[in-house]
C-alpha positions, 0 to 999 in steps of 0.5 A: 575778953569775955564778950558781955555788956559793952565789950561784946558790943564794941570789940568786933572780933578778931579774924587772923586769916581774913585780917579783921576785927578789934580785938579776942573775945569768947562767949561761953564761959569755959576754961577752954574757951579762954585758953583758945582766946588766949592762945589767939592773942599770944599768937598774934602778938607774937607776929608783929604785922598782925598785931600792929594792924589789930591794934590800930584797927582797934586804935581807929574806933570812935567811941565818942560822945559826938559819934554817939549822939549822932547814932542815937539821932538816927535812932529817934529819927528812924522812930519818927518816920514809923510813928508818922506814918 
């Protein structure tokens, strides 16, 4: 929920109107920040179409090693170009 580290790099966030996003993160570190992302949840969940989706647009994510390393190739690969040029 608290969008640090990993989570706010892998959760895209959650749009109920446009029917968007992974999952409910906030970024300030307030009580009431949380209590709106938690009342975000609650609401989704408590529609089970939204939630359903939310939970497999979530479900649909590859975080694997295999797609990893392909990102890291286009990574380097795009170094290479700079460096050669």
């Amino acid at each position: 929920m608290r969008a640090t580290g990993g989570l706010n790099d892998t959760i895209k966030t959650f749009q109920p109107k446009a029917g968007t996003g992974t999952g409910i993160k906030f970024n300030a570190y307030k009580a009431e920040n949380l209590l709106h992302a938690l009342k975000t949840a609650v609401t989704a969940y408590h529609d089970q179409e939204t939630w359903q989706a939310l939970m497999l647009r979530g479900m649909a994510e590859d975080f694997s090693w295999d797609f990893s390393a392909k990102e890291y190739e286009k990574l380097y690969q795009k170094a290479l170009e700079k460096v050669s040029k």
